[in-house]
N, C-alpha and C positions, 0 to 999 in steps of 0.2 A: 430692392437692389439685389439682383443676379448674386451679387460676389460677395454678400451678405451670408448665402444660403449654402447650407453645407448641403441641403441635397440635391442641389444642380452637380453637373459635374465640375471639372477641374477646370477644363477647355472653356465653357459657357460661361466659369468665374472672372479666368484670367480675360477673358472677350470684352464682359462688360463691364469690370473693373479699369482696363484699356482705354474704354470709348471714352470713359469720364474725364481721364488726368488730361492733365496740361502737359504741353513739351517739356516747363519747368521739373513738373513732378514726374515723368519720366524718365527724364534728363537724372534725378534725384536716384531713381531706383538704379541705374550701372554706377553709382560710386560709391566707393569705401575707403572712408579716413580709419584715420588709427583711431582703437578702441580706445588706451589709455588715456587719450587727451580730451575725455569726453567728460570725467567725473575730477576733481579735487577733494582731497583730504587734510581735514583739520582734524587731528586725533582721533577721534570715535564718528567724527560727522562729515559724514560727505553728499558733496554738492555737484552737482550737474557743471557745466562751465557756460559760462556766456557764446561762446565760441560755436557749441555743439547746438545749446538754442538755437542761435544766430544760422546756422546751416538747415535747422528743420522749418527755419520758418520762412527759407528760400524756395520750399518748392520739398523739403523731407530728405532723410539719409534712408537707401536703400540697403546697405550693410554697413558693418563696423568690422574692422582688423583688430583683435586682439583685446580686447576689453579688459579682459584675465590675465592676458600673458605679463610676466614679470623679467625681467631679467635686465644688466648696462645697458641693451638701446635703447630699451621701455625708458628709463632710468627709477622703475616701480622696483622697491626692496621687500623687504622680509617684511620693514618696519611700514612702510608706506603701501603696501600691496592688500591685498583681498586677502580674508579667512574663504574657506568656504564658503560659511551661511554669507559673508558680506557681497561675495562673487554672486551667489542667487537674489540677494536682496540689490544689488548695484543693477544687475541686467533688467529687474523685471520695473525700477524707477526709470531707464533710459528706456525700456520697451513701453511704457505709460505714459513720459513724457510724448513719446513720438505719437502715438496712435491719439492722442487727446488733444494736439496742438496741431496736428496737420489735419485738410479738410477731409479728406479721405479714408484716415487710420489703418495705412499701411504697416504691419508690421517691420519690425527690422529684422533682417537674418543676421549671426554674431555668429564670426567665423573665427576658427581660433586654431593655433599650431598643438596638433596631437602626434606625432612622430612615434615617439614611443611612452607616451603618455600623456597627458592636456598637461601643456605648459602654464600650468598653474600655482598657485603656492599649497601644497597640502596636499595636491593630487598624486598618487600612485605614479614614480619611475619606474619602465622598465628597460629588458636590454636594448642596444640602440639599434633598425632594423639588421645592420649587417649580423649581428649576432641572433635574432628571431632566425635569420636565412638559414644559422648554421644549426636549429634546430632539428631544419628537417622533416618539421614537426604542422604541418599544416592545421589539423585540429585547434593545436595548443595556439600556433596563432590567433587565428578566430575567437577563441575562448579570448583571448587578452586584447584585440581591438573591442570586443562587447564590451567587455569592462572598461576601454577609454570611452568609448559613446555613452556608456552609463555617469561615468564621471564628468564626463564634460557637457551630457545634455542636463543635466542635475544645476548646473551654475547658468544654462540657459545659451549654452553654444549648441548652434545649429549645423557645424560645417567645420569638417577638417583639413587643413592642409597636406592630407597626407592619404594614402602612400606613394611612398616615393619610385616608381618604375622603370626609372634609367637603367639603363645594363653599362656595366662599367666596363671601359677600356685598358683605363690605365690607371690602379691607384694611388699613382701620387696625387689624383683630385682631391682635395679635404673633403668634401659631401660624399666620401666612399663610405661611409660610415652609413649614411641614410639607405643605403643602397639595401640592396637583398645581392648581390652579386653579380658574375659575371655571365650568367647563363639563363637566357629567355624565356624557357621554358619553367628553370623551376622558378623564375620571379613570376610568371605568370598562376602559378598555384597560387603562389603566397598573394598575388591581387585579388584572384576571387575571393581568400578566405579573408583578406581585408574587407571589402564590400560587403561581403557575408557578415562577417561581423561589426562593423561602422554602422552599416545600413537597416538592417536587421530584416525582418517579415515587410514591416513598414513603414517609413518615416516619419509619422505623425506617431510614433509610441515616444514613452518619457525615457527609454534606453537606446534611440538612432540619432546621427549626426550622418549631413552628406558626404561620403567621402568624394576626396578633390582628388585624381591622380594626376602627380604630375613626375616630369617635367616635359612635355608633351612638343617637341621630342626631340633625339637624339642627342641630351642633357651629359648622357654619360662619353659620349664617344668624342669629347670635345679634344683640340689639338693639343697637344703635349701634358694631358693633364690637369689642366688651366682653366679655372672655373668661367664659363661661360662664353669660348673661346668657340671659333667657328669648328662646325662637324661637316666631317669630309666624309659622305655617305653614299654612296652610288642607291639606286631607288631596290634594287633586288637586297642587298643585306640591312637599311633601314626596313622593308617589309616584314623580314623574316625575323631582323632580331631587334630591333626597336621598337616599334610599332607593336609586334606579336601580343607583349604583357599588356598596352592600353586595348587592347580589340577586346580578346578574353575581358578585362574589367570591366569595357562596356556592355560586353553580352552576358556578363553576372549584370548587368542593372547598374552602375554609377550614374550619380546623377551630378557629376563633374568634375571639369577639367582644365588643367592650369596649362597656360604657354610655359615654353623654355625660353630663357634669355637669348640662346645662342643662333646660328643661326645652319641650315642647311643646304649645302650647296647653293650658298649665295643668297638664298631666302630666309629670312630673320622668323620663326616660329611665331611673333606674335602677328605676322602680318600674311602668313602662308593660307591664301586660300585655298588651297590645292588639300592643304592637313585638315584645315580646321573647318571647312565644307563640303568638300568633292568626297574626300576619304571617311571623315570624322561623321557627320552627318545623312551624307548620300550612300554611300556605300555601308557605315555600319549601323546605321540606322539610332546613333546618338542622341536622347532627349532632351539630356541636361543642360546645360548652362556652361560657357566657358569663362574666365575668369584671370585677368594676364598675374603674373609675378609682378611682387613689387618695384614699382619705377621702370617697366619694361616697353609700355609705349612709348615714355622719352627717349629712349635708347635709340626708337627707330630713328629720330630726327638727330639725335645727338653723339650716339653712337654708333647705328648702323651707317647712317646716312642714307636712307633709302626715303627718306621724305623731305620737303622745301622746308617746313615748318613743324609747330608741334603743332596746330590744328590739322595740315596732311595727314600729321605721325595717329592721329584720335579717329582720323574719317580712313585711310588703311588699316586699323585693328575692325572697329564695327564692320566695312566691308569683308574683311578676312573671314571673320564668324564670330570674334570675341565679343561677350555681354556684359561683363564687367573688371571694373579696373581695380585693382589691389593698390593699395594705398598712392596713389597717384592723382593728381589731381588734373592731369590733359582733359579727362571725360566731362567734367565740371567747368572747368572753363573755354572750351572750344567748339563742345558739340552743338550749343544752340545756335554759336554766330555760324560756321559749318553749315546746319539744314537755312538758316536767314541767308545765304548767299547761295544755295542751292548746290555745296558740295555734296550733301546728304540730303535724302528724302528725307521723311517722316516715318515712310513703311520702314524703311532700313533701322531707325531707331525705333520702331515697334518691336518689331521681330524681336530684338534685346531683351525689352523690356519686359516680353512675354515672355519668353524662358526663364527670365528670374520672378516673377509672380507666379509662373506655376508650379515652384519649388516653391517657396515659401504655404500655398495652399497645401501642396502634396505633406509638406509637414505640420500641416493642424496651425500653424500660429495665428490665422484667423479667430480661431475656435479656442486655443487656448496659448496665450502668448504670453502668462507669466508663468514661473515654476515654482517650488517649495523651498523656500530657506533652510527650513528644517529636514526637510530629505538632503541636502546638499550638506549637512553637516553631518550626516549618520551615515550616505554611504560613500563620500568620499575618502580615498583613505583606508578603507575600513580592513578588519584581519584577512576576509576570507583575498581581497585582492593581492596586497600584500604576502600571502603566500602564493598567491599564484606569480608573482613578482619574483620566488625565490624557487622555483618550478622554472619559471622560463630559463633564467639565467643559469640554472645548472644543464640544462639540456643546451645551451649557445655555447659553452667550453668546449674547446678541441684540445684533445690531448695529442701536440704533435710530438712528441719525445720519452722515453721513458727507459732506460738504460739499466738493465740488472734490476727490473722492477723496484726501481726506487718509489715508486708510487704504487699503492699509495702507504702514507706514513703511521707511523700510527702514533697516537694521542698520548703514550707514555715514553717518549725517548728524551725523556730528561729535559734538556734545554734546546728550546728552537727559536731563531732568530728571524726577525722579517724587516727584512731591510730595501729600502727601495724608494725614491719618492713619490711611489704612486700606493703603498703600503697602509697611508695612513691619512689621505688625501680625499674628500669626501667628493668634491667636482671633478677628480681626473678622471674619478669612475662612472660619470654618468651622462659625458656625453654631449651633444651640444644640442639646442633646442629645449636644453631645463631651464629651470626656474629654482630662484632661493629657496637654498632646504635648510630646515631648522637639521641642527646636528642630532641629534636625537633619531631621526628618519632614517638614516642613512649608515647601513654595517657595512664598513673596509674591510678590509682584509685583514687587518690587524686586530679588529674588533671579532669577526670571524674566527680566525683561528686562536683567539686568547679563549673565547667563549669554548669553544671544541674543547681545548686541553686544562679548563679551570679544574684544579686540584688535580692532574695527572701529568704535569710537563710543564717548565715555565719558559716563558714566551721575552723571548726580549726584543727593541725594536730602534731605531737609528735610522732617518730616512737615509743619508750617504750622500745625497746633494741632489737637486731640484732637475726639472724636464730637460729647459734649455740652458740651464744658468752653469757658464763656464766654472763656477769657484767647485775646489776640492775642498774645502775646508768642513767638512762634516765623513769625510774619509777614515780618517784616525777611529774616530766614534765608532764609524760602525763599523768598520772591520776590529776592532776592540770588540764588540757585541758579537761577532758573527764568531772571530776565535774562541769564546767562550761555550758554545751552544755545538750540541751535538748535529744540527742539519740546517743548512740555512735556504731559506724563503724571500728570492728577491723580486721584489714585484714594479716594475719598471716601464714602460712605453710610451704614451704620449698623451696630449690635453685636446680637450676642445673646450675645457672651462673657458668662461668669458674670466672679465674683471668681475668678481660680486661682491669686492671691498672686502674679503677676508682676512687681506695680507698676506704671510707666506710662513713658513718653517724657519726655526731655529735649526740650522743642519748638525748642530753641536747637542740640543739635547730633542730634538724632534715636536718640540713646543710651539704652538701659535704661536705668531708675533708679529703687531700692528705698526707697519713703520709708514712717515708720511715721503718719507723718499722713493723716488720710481723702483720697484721693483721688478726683475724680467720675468717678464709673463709665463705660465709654461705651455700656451696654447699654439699647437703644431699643427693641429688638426681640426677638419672642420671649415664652415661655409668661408669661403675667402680665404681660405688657409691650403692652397696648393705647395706642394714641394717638390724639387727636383731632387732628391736623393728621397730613401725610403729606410736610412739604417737611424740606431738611436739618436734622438736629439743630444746636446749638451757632451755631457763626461760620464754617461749612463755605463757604456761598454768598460770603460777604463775602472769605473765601481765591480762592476761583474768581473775583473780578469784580475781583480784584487782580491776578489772574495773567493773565486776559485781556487786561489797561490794556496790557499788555507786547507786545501786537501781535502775537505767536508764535501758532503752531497751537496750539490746546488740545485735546489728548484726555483725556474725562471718562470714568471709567472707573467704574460704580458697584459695589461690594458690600454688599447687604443683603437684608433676607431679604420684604420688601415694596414694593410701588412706591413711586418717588417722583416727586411732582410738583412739580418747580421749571421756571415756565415760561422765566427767566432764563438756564437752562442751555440749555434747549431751543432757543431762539432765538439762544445767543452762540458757544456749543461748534463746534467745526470736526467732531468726532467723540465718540459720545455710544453705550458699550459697557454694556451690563446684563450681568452677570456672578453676579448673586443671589451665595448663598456657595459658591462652587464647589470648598470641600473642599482635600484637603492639598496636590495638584497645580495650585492655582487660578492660583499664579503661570506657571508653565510655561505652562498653556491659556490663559490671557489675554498672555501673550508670544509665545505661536503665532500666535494670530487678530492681533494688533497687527503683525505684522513678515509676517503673507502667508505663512507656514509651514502655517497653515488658515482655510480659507474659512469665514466663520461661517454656521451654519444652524441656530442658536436661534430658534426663533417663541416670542412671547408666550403666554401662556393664561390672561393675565389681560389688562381693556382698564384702559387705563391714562387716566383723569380728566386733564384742564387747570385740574381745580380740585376740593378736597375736597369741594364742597358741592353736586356732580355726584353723591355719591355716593346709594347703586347706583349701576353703572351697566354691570354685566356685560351681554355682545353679545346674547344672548337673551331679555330683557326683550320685553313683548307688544307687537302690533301697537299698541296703546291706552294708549302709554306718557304719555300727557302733551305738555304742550307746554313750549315753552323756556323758560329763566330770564330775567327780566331783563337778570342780567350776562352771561350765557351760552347758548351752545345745551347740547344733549344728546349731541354729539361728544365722543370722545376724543380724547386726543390721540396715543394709539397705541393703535388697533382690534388686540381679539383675532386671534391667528394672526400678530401682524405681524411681521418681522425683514429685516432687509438684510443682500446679500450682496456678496461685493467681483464678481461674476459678475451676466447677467442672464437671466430665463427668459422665454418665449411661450410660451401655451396654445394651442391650435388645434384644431379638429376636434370639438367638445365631441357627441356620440352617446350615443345610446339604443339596445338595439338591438332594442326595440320603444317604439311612443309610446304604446301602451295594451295595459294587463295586468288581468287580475282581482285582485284584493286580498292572495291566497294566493300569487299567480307571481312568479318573481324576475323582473328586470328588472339588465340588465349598462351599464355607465355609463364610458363610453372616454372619451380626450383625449387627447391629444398634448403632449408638455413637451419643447421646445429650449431647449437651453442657449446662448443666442444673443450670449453675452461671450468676450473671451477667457483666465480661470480658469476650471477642473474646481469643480463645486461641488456642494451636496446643495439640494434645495427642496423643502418640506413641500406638496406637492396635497392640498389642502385641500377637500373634499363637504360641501355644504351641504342641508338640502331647507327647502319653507315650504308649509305644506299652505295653500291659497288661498281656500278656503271653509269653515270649520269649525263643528262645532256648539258649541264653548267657544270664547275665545280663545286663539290661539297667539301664539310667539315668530315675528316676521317670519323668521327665520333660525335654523336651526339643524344645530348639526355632525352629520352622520352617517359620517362617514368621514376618514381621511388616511391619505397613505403616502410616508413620507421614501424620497427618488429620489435617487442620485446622476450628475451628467452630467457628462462631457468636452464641452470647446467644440466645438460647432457638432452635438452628438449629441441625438438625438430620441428619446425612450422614450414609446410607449403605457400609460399608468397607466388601471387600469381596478379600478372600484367594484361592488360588489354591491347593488342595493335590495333589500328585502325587506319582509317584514309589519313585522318587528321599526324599521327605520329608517323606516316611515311612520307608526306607531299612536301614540298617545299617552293617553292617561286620560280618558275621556269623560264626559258626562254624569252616569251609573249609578256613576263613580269607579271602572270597568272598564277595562282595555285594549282599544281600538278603530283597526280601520283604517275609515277612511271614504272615500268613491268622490267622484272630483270630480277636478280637477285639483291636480296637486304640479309648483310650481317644484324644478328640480333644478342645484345652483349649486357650479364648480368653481371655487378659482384658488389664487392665493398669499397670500390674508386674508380677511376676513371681507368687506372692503369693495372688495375687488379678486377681482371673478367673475364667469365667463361664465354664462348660463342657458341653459337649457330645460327645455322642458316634458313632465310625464309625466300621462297621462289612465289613474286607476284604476278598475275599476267590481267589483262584489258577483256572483258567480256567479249 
């Protein structure tokens, strides 16, 4: 048997492992139930479920969703969930029951949510992607998807839901969090070093998982904000900024890709053959596998309306390009009566089937389909992650505000207070897509800065009142604590905690407290959690304009997973730190950058509004954007790329080193960056270009380039750019890729709005 033989090729396996199955067991290999509902637990012993039998002995399950993940949908807890070794010892019993009980011993693929870490119990949190964005830091990414693929191939997941490649519109979406931001180009780095690191050398190693990109496409640009709401995209600006970050992932090697709910002009993503064949396939020459969102083929019948039925809605996805269905069940009960009445061939569900059996070869699980219990408990977790955990998340803070250098502080000014209810809150900080963390795992910000100042300063702390919950009654408290304390630290913004049966704060002494009465949730942010305002939840601001009256420094410290615009803060704060959810070390990283232990070098990658009703209002928008509001201009109030550092830099020298090239020749792009403070600090150089005469219109500005620099005081580094075809062309007339000959602005500095130019003259051989 061909597909027996690891030294046939991949092609010859998946061929004649094909010829063998049954429509059943084909049918078998495009669906995937939920992982959790496959095993039961009775204290230390767990069993497989009749249920999960019951389906491999129909014909086999060709993946499982989530097997590991824990968290209220699952409804798997702390107490009822996997350890590590149980995560590698549960996969490799459901991977033995399968391959032993069905005729053929197909392995299964276990696909599992890695976002900003394997949603696991014990695995490694880190910051949520929109703070990885604000890194900067492309390297340091890659280093931390390795380490998720390490973690999560270790429990025996072969496949991650992630990275997320939407380009956002407009962040009142709640999944602005998952994002990388508003700009194409730099989500497009940060894909490849996703892949790069997900993937690795090669997918059959014990440290690669597939990465999934999704939301494939035009996930971010949905109408009003509104998650999964139709996208109004003309085919020239979905090419250039949609599309752009999944092509680059697929020409790094992805080996798949997730539909978007939503739909585009007129055409629902999971049924677009236009995307998910003509483009996805034909034109970029896609190998992988595609894979819809969960419950997204019923949509088409139920939601879209674009099908008679749900077997239509199951024989429109397979025709479109899609291979398998994320926990849905259309694929399993429609697609054999479908090819028995002749809506579907056979070939049409082959095709499928062979794209997901050559991924599964290409990952070894033929050859080796169980893992190590005992590896999954030594390196899950383990130190060296974890500080790489506390590394990321100090490089995601922006420091947008810092008034009479009130930053940073230092570790002996007597009494400092941290008041806030995200202060002391283990889930506000970390974001949605976690799993139950033991308290232990997990440094606040309270736990941080007590840690910073033990024996040098005493720390007092009073949350002041919860996310969204109207009551003042823990006011008195800590404005009491905050007059006491020579500088106060209030750490404040928004949730995408689920329910994880924790309970809530005592606002009177800042104490856990289990009550069986509904309590209001503080989750604002996050999947399903869209909003039309974007200023504090609750009585948050009316806490801060309290603690201000008190004349002391105020350091506002935000965590949340989207901007906020309170322009109250903006103008009263002495010091005003964006920390998005920076993951389990968030306190640590945010007690580093506050006390001068590190220099903050988070840029934005989102521009950040003075006012909701600015919105759009990402840096790229075209020369012909309009004119002003009434109430307002078309400023931000923190322009894309921006952050402060407790250090300062000068650019100088800004060269070409030619001022005119042919359209095909590179052209090399110098500057000079001094660190002209005196702290060592990092600064994102930042490459702009703006084509000056075009035959569509352009974005006045836009990113081609950056490269995070570290300098010592008074040291000078040459940073130098590449032009190319690739960084001047964009979508032209014919909705072709074109370089066009004319002049190009070429624009270096430390923001979007802070940059030196010059000029580059291209012309056509």
């Amino acid at each position: 048997m061909k597909y027996l033989d690891a030294s046939c090729s991949i092609d010859e396996r998946a061929a004649d492992l094909l010829e063998r199955m049954t429509l059943e067991e084909k049918i078998g290999q495009l669906v995937q139930p939920f992982g959790w509902q496959t095993y039961e637990r009775e204290g230390a012993e767990i069993q497989l479920t009749d249920a999960f039998k019951e389906a491999i002995a129909k014909g086999g399950v060709g993946s499982l969703y989530g097997v590991l993940r824990a968290d209220p949908w699952t409804g798997v807890t702390l107490e009822t969930g996997l350890s590590p070794r149980e995560g590698a010892e549960v996969t490799n019993q459901i991977q033995k029951y399968a391959i032993e009980h069905t005729r053929l011993g197909i392995p299964i693929l276990f696909g599992e949510e890695c976002s900003h870490g394997h949603m696991a119990i014990g695995s490694t949190v880190f910051p949520v992607p929109i703070g990885m964005g604000s890194t900067w830091n492309v390297e340091l990414f890659e280093r931390m998807c390795r380490v998720v693929a390490t973690e999560t191939r270790a429990q025996g997941g072969t496949a991650t839901y992630s990275p997320v490649l939407d380009v956002v519109r407009d962040p009142r979406w709640g999944r602005t969090e998952e994002t990388f931001g508003e700009d194409p180009f730099l989500i497009s780095e940060m894909a490849v070093a996703a892949v790069r690191g997900l993937q690795g050398d090669a997918l059959n190693s014990d440290q690669s998982i597939i990465a999934t990109l999704k939301h494939f496409v035009g996930y971010g640009a949905s109408e009003g904000g509104r998650n999964a709401a139709p996208a109004h995209l003309g085919p020239r600006e979905l090419k250039e900024k949609d599309l752009l970050p999944f092509q680059r992932a697929v020409e790094a090697g992805a080996r798949s890709i997730m539909t978007a709910y939503n739909e585009v002009d007129g055409v629902p993503c999971t049924s677009n053959q236009e995307l998910l064949t003509n483009v996805l396939r034909e034109q970029w020459g896609f190998e992988g596998f595609v894979i819809t969102d969960c419950g997204a083929i019923n949509m088409l019948y139920h939601g879209h309306q674009v099908a008679e039925s749900e077997e239509d809605a199951a024989c429109l996805a397979i025709r479109a390009g899609v291979d398998m269905e994320m926990s849905g069940d259309s694929f399993g009960k429609y697609l054999q009566s479908a090819v028995e009445s002749h809506k579907l061939s056979v070939s049409e569900i082959d095709e499928a089937v062979r794209r997901v059996l050559r991924m599964k070869f290409e990952l070894g699980l033929f050859e080796r389909p169980y893992v190590d219990p005992t590896h999954a408990a030594n390196i899950i977790g383990k130190a060296e992650h974890i500080e790489l955990a506390r590394t990321t998340a100090r490089e995601s803070i922006v420091l947008l505000k810092n008034n009479a250098n009130t930053l940073p502080l230092s570790s002996s000014l007597g009494k400092i207070a941290v008041v806030g209810p995200n202060a002391n809150n283990i889930y506000n900080q970390l974001g949605d897509y976690t799993s139950p963390q033991q308290r232990q795992q997990i440094v606040t910000v309270l736990d941080g800065v007590s840690q910073k100042c033990a024996g040098r300063a005493e720390v007092k702390y009073a949350p002041g009142c919860r996310i969204k919950d109207p009551s003042k009654e823990g006011f008195q408290t800590a404005v009491q604590c905050a007059a006491e304390a020579d500088t106060i630290i209030a750490v404040v913004g928004g949730s995408s905690a689920r329910d994880f049966g924790e309970g809530t704060i005592d606002l009177k002494t800042g104490a856990a407290i289990i009550t069986d009465q509904s309590v209001l949730s503080d989750m604002d942010c996050g999947e399903g959690f869209d909003r039309a305002e974007l200023g504090l939840s609750g009585v948050q601001l009316d806490l801060l304009k309290e603690l201000h009256a008190l004349g002391k420094p105020l350091v506002v410290v935000y965590l949340n997973g989207r901007p906020i615009i309170e322009p109250w803060v903006d103008e009263h704060a002495d010091a005003i730190l964006e920390a998005w959810y920076p993951g389990q070390e968030g306190g640590n990283a945010i007690a580093d950058v506050l006390f001068g232990d590190y220099n903050p070098s988070g840029r934005l990658t989102l521009s950040i509004p003075k006012h909701v009703g600015q919105l759009p209002i990402s840096y790229n928008t075209k020369r012909t954007k309009g004119k002003r509001y009434v109430e307002t201009d078309l400023n931000p109030q923190y322009p894309f790329g921006f952050g402060l550092s407790y250090t300062s830099f000068q650019y100088d020298n800004l060269r070409l080193d030619q001022s005119h090239i042919a359209w095909n020749e590179p052209c090399i792009v110098s500057v000079d960056v001094t660190n002209t403070g005196s702290m060592a600090g990092q600064e994102v150089v930042q490459m702009y270009v703006s084509d000056v005469v075009s035959s569509v219109t352009r974005p006045a500005k836009e990113l081609k380039g950056f490269r995070k620099i570290h300098l010592e005081p008074g040291e000078t580094k040459t940073v130098q750019f590449t032009i190319s075809a690739k960084e001047l062309q964009f979508v032209g007339p014919n909705l072709e890729w074109i370089v066009e000959q004319g002049e190009f602005r070429i624009m270096v500095g430390g923001n979007v709005e802070d940059l030196h130019e010059t000029s580059l003259h291209v012309v056509h051989n």
